[in-house]
Structure formats: C-alpha cells, structure tokens
N, C-alpha and C positions, 0 to 999 in steps of 0.2 A: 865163777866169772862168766862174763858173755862169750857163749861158743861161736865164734865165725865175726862176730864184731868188732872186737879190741885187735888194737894196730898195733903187733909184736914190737917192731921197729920205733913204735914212738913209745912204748911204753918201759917204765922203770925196773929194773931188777923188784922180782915179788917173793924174793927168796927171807927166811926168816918172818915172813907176816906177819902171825903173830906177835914174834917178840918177847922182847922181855916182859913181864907186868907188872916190872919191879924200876922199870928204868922213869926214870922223873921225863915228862916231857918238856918240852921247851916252848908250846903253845897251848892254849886249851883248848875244849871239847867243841863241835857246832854252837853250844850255847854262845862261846865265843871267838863269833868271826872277825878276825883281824887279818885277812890278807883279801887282795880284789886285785882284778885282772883288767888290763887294758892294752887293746891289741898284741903286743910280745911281749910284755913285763908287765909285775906284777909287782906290789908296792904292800908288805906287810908291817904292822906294828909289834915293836918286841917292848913286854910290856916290864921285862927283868932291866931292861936297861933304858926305857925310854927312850927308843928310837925311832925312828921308820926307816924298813931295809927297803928298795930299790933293784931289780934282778932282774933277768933274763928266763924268759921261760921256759927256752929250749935248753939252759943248763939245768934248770929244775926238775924237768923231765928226764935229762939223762943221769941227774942226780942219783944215789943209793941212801940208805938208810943211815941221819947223821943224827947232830942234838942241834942242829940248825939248819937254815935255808942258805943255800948258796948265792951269798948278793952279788951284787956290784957297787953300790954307796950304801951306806950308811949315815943317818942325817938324825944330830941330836936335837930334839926338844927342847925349848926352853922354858914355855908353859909349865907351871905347875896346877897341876888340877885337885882339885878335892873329892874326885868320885874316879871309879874305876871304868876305862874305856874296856868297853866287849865288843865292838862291833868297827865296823874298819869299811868306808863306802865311798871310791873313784866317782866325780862330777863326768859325764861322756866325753864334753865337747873340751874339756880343759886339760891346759898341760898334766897338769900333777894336780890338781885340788883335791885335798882328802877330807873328807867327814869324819870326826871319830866320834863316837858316842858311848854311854853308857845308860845305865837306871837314873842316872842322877846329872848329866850333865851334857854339851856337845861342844867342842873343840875344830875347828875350819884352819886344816895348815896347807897353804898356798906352796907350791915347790915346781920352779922353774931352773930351764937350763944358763946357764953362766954365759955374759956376755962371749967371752975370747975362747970359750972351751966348750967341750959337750959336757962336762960335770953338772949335776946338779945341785943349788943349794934352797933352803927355807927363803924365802920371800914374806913370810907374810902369817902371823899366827895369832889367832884369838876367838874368845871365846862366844857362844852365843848366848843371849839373856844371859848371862853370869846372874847379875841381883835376882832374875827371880828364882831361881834355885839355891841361890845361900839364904835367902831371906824365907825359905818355904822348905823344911827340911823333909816334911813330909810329901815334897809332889816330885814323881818319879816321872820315868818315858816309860809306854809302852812300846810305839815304834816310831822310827824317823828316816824318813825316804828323800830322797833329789824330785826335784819336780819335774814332769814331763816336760817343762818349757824351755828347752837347751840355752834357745837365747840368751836367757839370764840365770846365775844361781841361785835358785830359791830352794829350802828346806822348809817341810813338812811336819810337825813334831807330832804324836798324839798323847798327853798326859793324862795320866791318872784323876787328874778332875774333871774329863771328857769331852775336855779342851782339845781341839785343832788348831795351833796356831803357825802360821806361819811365816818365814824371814826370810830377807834380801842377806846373804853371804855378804855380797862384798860390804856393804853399809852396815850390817846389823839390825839395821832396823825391822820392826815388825808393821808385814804387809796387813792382816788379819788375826785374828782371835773368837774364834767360835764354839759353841756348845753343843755338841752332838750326842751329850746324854740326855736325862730329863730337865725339864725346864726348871732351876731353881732362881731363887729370889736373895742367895743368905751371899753376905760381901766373898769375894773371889778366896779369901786368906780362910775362910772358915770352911771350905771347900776342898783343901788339900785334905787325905786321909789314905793312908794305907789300906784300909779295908773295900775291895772290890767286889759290887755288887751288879747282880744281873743285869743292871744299865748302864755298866761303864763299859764305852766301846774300848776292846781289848785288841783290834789291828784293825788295818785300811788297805787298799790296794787302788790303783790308779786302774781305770776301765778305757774306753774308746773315747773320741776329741767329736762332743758335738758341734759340728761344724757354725751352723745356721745363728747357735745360741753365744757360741764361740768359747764353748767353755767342757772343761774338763770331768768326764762322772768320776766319781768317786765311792767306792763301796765300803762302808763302817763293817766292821765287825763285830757284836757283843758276846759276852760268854755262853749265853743260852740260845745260841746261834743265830737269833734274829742279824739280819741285813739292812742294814740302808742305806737308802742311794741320797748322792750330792751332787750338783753341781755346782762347782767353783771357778770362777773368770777372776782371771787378772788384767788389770789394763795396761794398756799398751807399754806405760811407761817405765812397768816394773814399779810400782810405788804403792801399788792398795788392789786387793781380790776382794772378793766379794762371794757369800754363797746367795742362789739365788733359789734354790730347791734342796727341800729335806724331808722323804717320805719313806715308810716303811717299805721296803718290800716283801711281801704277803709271801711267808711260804709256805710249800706243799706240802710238808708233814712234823706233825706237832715236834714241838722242843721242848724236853726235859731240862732243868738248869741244874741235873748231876750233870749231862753230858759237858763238859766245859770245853769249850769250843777257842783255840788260841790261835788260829792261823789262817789266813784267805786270802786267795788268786782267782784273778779272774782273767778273759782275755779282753784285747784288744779293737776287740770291731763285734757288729751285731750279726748274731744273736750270741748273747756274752755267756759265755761259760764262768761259770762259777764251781770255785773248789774249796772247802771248806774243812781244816785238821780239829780235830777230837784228842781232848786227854784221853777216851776211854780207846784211844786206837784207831778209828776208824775215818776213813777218808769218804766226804758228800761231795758229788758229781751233781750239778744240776744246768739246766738253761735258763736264761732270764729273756722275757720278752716284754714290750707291754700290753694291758690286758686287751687294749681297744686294736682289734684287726677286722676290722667287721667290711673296710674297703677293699675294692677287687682290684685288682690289675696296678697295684702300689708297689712300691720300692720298699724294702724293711726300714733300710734306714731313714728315707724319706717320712716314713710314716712314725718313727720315732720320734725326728725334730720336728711334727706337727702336732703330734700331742702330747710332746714331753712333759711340758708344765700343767696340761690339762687331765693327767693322768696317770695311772701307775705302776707299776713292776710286778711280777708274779713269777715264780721258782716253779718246774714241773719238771717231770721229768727224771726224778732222786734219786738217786743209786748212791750205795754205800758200800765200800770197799774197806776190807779188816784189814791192818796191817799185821807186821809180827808183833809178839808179845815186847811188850818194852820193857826197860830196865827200871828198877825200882827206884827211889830217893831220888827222883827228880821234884825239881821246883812245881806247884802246878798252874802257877803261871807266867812262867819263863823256862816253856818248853821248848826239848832240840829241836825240832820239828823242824824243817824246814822247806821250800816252797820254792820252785825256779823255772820262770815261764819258757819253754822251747822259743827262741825267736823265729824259728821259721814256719811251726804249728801251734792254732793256738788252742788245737783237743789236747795239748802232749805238753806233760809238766817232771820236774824231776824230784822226788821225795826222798828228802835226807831224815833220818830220825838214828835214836839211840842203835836200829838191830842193825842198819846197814842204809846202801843209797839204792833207791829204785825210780826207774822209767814206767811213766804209767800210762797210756794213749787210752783217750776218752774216744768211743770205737760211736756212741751213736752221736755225738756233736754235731759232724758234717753230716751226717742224716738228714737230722732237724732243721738243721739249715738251709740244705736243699729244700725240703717239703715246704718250709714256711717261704721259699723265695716263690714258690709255684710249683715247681718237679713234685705231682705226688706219685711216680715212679718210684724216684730216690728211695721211699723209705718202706719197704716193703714189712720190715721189723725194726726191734732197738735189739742194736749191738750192744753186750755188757762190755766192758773197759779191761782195757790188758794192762797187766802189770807185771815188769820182769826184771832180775834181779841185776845190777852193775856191781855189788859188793855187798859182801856180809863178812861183818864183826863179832855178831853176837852168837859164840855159841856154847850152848849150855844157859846156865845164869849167870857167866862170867864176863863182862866185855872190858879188854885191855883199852883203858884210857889213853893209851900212846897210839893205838892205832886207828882211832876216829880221825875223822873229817874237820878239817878247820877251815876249807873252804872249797867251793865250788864255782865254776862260772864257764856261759859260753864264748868263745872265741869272736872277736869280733872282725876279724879278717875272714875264718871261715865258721861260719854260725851253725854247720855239722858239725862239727868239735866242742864235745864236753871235757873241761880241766877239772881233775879230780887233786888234790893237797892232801898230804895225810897228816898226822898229829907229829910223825917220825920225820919228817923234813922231803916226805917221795911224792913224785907227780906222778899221773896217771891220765894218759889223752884217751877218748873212747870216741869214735866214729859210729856217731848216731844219725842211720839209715834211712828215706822215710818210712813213715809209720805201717804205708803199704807190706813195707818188705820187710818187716822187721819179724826174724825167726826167732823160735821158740826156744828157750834157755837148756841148758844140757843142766840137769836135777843132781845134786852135789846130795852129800848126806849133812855137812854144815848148813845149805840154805835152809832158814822156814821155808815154807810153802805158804803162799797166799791165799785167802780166802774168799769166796764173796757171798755176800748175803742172798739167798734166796731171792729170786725174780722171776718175774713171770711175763715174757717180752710174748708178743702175739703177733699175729701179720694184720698190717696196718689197717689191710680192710675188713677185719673180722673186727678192729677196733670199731672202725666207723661205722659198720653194719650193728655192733651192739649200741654205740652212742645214738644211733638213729631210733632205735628201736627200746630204747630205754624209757623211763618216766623223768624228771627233771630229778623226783626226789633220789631218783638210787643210786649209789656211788660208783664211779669208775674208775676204776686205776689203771695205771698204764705199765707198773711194776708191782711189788708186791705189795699188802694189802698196809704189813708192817711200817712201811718204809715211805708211802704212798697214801695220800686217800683224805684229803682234806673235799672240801666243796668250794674251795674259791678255784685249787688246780680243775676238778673235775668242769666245772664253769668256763676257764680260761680253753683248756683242750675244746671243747664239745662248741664252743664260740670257735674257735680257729677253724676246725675240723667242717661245719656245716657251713662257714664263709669259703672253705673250698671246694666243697659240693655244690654252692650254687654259682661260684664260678665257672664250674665244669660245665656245670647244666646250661648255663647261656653264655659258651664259643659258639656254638653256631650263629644264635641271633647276633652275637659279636662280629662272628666273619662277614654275616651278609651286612650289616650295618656299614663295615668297615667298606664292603665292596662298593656299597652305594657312595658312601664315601668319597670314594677314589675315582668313581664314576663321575660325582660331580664334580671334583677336583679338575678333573680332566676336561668336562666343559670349560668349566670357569676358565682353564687355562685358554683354550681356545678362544672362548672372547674376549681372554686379558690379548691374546697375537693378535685378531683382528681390530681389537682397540689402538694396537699399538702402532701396527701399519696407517689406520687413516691417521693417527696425529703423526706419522713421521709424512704422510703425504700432502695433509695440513700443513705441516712446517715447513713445504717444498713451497706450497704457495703462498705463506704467507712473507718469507724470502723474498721472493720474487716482487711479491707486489712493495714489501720495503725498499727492493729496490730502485723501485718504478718512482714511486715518494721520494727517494733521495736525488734522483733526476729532474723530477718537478721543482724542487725545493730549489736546487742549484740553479735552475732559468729562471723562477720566480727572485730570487736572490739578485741574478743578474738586473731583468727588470727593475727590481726595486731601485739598486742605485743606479738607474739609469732615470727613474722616476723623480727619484730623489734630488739628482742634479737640475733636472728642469725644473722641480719645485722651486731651487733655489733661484732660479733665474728668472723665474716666475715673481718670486715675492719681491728679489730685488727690484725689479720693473715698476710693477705694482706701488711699491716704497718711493721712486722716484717720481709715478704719476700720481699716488694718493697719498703723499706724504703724511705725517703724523706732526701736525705742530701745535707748542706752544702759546702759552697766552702772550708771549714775547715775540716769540715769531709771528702769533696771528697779527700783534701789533704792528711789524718792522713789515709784514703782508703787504697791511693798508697803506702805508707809508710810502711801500713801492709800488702799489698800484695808484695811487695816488700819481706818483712822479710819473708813471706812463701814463696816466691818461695826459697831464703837463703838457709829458714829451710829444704826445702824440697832437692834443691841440697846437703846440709849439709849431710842430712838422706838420701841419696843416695849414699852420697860417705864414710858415717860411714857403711850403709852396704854393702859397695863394699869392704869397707878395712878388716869389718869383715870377707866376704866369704873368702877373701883372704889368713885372717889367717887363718881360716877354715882348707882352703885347706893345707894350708902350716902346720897345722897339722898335717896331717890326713900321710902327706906324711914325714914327720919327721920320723925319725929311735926312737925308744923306748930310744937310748939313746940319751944324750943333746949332740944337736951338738954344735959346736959354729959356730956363725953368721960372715959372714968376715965384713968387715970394712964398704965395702959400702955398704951393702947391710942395717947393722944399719942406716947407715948414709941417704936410701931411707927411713925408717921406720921413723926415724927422722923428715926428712923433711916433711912427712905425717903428721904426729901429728901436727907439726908447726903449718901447714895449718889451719890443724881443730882449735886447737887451734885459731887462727887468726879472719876466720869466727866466729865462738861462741862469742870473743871480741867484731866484730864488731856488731854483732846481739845485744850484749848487750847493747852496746853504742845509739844503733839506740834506744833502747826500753827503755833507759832512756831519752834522747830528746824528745821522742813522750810525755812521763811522765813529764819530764818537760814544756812542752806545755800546756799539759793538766791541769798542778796544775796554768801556770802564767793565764790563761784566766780563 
C-alpha cells in the first residue's frame, strides 16, 4: 500500500484481502465497470437482478467485506435489452442520467428525485439506435463516452466499422455519422465485420476546446498505435456536428502492428500529453505539438488555432514504461486496462490493469511545456515518469477474481480524492498529494517492481549544442535510440529548438526596438496633450463667439418684426394710393371721373351764376325793380340747365348703383 498516503480513518477494514478464491462475486472484473461516482453517491448496476443501486459513499467506505453494496434504493428496469451491459457512465451536470452500454448496444435511464419526497424513481428509459444494432448483428462498440458539451446530452459511440457516430440523448436522434477508418465505397451493411484490422480505430479520447475554431479535438486510436487528430463542432442548437479536420499525426518511433495498442488519454490544454496502453504491457508517454513553431514571441495556443487547419501534429519525446506481467486469457481486444485523467494534473493519470492500480506522473510534461512557452531554463533535462504502486492483486500467477477493481473515480467535491470499489463490495479513499511531494512507496515482497525502458535524457544544452552542430542527415534522439529516432521527430525538435536560439539571439535588438518604441509612444503622447489643450481652448472660443451670434440673432430678430410691421403699413398705404383694379372698376373709374368732372363744371357754373347774382345785387336800386321778360326768361333757361345736369348726374349714379348691387 501507499506508506504515509492512505487516510487510516477514511479507509475500510483491509483485513481478509485476499479472501476467498472460491467465493462467487457479485460484480465483475475492470472489464466490467458498472458502478460511477457523482459527488457523495454512487449509482451501480446489478446485472443478477437488473437493477440500479443508489448509495451513499461514506457508508461504502465504512462498509467491510460483503456479497453486495450497501444501497439506499433500489430501481428496477424495465427495459429488456438483448446485449449485455458492462460499462455503467453518470452524464456530470444531470440529476441521475445513466449511460449503460455494452459490445452490442446502449440503454439511457433518466432517474429523478420524487415530487413530495427525496426518493428516487426512473423517469424516463430507452434505447439508442435500437434498429441499427438488431438489424446489423455483426457491428459491435468499441468505446462510448458523454460529450465535453454539459449543456446538452450528447453520446459518442465508436463502432467497429470505424464509424463515430453521434446522438442527442434526450431525442435520440443522430447528430453525425463519420468514418474515421479508411475511405471505403462498399454500402454501410457490407461493412459491419468482426474481424479488426490495423485501420479500425480501436478507442478515442476528448483533448483541449479550440476556442477560435469552436470545436472540440479529438484523438482516434488504432491498433498499430497510429493517432489521429479531429476536430468536431456542433451547433449551437444541439441538432448536427460536423468534423471539419482529419489528419494523421506523425509519430516519433515506428509501430509494429503485434504491438496492439487498446487504450489513449490525453490531457486537456496545449501542449497535449498523450498516453497510449499496449497489449504487450507497456505504457507510451509522449507530447503533441504542431510541427509549424518557426514564429517568435507567440502564444502556444494562439499559435495552434492559426495553424490548425493549415497544418499538422507530431509526437516526440516517447517514453515507454513496462508495466507488471499480466494475467493470461484475457480478450485481446477488450482489455482491463484502464486509463483516468488526474483532474487537477494533466502529467498524472491513474492505471488500472489485471496486476493491480498505479499513479504514474509524467515528470518531464511541465518541462516541455515551460521550454516551448519560452523558459529555456525550465528544462535543463527530461525527467523519466514515476510510477507507484496504490494496490496489488496479483501475486504469483494467481489473481483472485473477487478482489479486482470494478470501479474507480475522482471525487468531485474534492478532486484530491481517489475512490477505489473492490469486486467484495469495500471502498478505499486514497489522498493523492501533489505530484511534487508525492514519496516513494515502502517495497512489499507481493508488489512487482516496475520497470523502465532504457533512456538516455541529456542536459538540454549539450542537446542543442549537438543539434547545432550536426548535418541535417544524422539522427538525433532525445531518448533512446530504440524507442526514439524517426526524421520527422528529429526535424520537428531541431525546428523548435534553433527558433529558440534565434529568439534568444535577438532580445537585445528586441529591447532596444521596444525602447525606441516607448520612446515614441511617449512623444506622440505629448502632442496627443498639447493637441488636446488647444482644441479644449478652441472650444472656449468658439463658445463664446456662439454666444455672441445668438445675441445678434435675437436684435436682428427683434428688428425684423419691427421691420416687418412697417412693411405692412407700408404696402397697405401703397394699396390705398396705387390700388390694383379691375377691368370693372377701371370702367366704374371712368364713370366717376366722368361725374366729377360734371360735378365740378356743375360747381363752376352754380358759382358763376352765383357771382352773377352777386353782382346783380349789389347793383340793384334799394327798390324792387322788375325784371323784363327776357331777361327772366335768361335766368330761366339757366336753372333748366342746372337742373338738367343734376338729373343726369343722378341717373349716372344710380346705374353705377345698379351695377354694383347686379354683380
């Protein structure tokens, strides 16, 4: 066990280990995991009764050795399926959604808590694709994962015709359907086959979230250990993904296809580790970068989603770690193996197999990492990978079937806590350290002892000093020769490695550039202040003279309508002395001048006739004379006259009057 690691207090009675080897279990082996962990309970399938148990974690821990798990419900099935579930996998962000799967099928049972009570009951059961698995007897799963995308439930499948297809949970429906073997042409149904050949990819693993591209990589696996990378986007609406890249990535030391290669993890963020399980035993440690680093003063990951689609992936850096001797009469390709990413490091993974479970920390990842971000301090050598032992089963050639692993998983309250399940119904919490402080195992006479392959780590600059100094043709390896030593890795290092030597070589031109730089910046600043002062002292004046304008405005304003009134007294005037008339009025004009000139002879000859008698007073005798005959008879005729005109004047001035009343 781990010396100074394991938490006395959280951990189970380990008395009897061993065991019987004669008692029947009541779960199977790693091959099949049926129980997963989400935050304090855990939700197992019991495969004698077709259940799923429900429980508490901290009873299972203090649990002892029984023929079952100590639940708290129990929830029957009512699905009937036609393939057998092995594999048992909690959706994160959902109450209860369980995955079950097997070789031959996948089953989605929904389990929520009860309106008026905390019980739990099934909500909600069925299957996925059902038709194309009864209709296709030959097409199996190799693996099937939840999607990185919480938001929605989407599953992942990879089939044995080297199909990725993918489905919405709750609808059923299928988002995708892709071919990630070789390119074939023969209809889909002539394509199912049992027999697995060096290009049917045999697992996948989800890698880091290219932002920029908005889409997810994803790493194939095939037997003969080739890799390759994908990226797959779904849209927004949950309804259709899409791959939009599918390239080899080149690796750094040849592949035999005895070695059968069943298992791969990788982390999370750039520069991606990659871990890849061997039937023959052995565990590959590699970094993936891509090949184009030729720019200086870049961001890793920036520089990945600039050349992602224009460019490709390359493996360097290979170490290979033996595990113990495995147990015989396993499937060879449905190995125990199994594979669980530390969440809080992503050098440090956890490996389950037939001898036992071990912690491995990949020692030069953060190296790499550093050096390639800029730090070539960091990496003065490569650290070979620690690996140490949390449990062994195997001893001798015998391994008791009741005491394996049926499941594993980290805590997700606290992501230092590893949950270990055994086959006997016992937990096991293990407080893992970080990687820094993590001591060295106290040497039992049951553990194997681990191995590692020969390597030959150097100090960084005696690398670089030989990369310099090399021809292009002669190979260099950065581990052993064995393990190590293709010409695309030797190519990709010796490009990495001489674009950081010519960065080094131009900081200085970079600092004085930068200083000039800052040098101008600092003017410029300066005449942006003195710019900015005269337009704020512009805009004092030109205020000021708006204002001046809006005072003018206002007298001229005044004026106008004072202008404007005498205009109108004006035109009226005008209008009264130069009238505007008519062809009617010019005629009723004539008419009245007409009548005054009349009037006016009229009043010239009343006072002609007046003076006359005037005179003819004045000159009369005191006494009445009498007037002779004609001379009344002149006086007469005068009057007539007058009389006459006056008439006609009258006449005239009732015609105009009658004119003026018919229109």
């Amino acid at each position: 066990m781990w010396n100074g690691v394991l938490a006395p207090e959280e951990v189970s009675s380990l008395k009897n280990f061993m065991g019987d080897e004669k008692k029947t279990p009541p779960f199977e082996s790693l091959t099949s995991s049926l129980i997963d962990f989400r935050d304090d309970h855990f939700v197992s399938y019991n495969r004698a009764r077709h259940t799923l148990c429900v429980g508490s974690v901290k009873k299972l821990v203090n649990s002892v050795a029984q023929d079952d798990l100590p639940v708290d419900e129990e929830l029957h099935l009512t699905v009937q399926q036609w393939f057998e579930i092995s594999q048992l996998s909690l959706f994160p962000n959902a109450d209860y959604c369980c995955l079950l799967w097997g070789s031959r099928g996948i089953v989605i049972v929904s389990i929520e808590h009860r309106n008026s009570s905390s019980r739990l009951q099934i909500t909600k059961e069925h299957f996925i694709a059902e038709s194309v698995y009864r209709d296709h007897p030959t097409l199996s799963i190799f693996q099937c994962r939840w999607s990185p995308i919480r938001s929605a439930k989407i599953v992942m499948v990879l089939n044995s015709d080297s199909f990725l297809r993918v489905y919405n949970v709750m609808s059923g429906d299928t988002l995708g359907c892709f071919n990630l073997g070789p390119k074939i042409s023969l209809p889909l149904v002539t394509t199912f086959s049992p027999d697995i050949n060096p290009e049917t990819p045999i697992d996948f693993d989800f890698g880091p979230y290219i932002s920029v591209l908005k889409s997810w990589m994803i790493l194939v696996l095939k037997p003969t250990g080739l890799i390759y990378c994908a990226l797959l986007g779904i849209v927004a609406t949950n309804t259709q993904c899409f791959i939009n890249y599918y390239r080899h990535v080149q690796y750094s030391s040849s592949t035999e296809e005895e070695e059968n290669y069943t298992r791969i993890l990788c982390s999370k963020q750039f520069p991606i580790v990659c871990v890849t399980g061997q039937e023959s035993g052995f565990l590959s440690h590699s970094i993936m970068v891509p090949t184009r680093l030729e720019e200086d003063d870049v961001d890793l990951e920036d520089q990945v989603d600039k050349h992602l689609m224009n460019d490709s992936y390359k493996l360097f850096i290979k170490e290979r770690l033996k595990l113990p001797k495995r147990s015989s009469g396993h499937n060879e390709y449905e190995s125990s193996l199994q594979l669980l990413q530390d969440p809080l490091f992503d050098n440090r993974y956890i490996c389950a197999h037939d001898s036992g479970l071990n912690i491995i920390t990949i020692k030069f990842a953060p190296e790499v990492q550093k050096f390639l971000m800029g730090d070539e301090d960091a990496l003065e050598s490569l650290t070979s990978s620690v690996c140490r032992h949390l449990m062994v089963w195997n001893v001798g050639d015998t391994v008791p079937t009741f005491n394996k692993l049926i499941g594993i998983s980290f805590t997700a309250s606290q992501p230092e806590r590893l949950l270990c399940v055994l086959n006997d119904a016992r937990a096991i919490i293990y407080l893992i350290p970080h990687p820094a402080d993590i001591r060295h195992f106290e040497e039992k006479k049951e553990i194997v002892s681990v191995k590692y392959d020969p390597t030959n780590s150097r100090s960084i600059l005696d690398v670089i000093k030989s990369i310099l100094g090399q021809s292009p043709e002669q190979p260099f390896y950065c581990c052993d020769q064995d393990e190590l030593g293709t010409a695309e890795s030797r190519k990709l290092l010796q490009a990495t490695l001489k674009s950081k030597f010519k960065r080094l070589c131009s900081l200085e031109r970079a600092s004085e550039y930068l200083a000039s730089y800052l040098k101008s910046i600092r003017s410029k600043t300066k005449d942006m202040e003195t710019s900015v002062k005269n337009l704020l002292d512009a805009r004092g004046e030109i205020k000021d003279a708006a204002q001046n304008i809006a005072e003018i405005y206002e007298d001229l304003s005044e004026e106008d309508q004072v202008t404007r009134k005498r205009m109108d007294v004006v035109m009226y005037r005008f209008h009264q002395t130069f009238p505007i008339l008519t062809d009617k009025e010019k005629e009723w004009r004539q008419i009245l001048e007409t009548i005054s000139r009349e009037i006016t002879s009229l009043k010239s000859s009343t006072e002609s006739l007046h003076h006359q008698v005037a005179e003819m007073k004045e000159t009369l005798p005191t006494q009445p004379v009498k007037l002779k005959a004609h001379q009344l008879e002149s006086i007469k005729e005068q009057v007539m006259h007058n009389q006459t005109v006056i008439s006609t004047m009258k006449n005239s001035l009732l015609q105009m009057q009658d004119k003026i009343l018919r229109q």
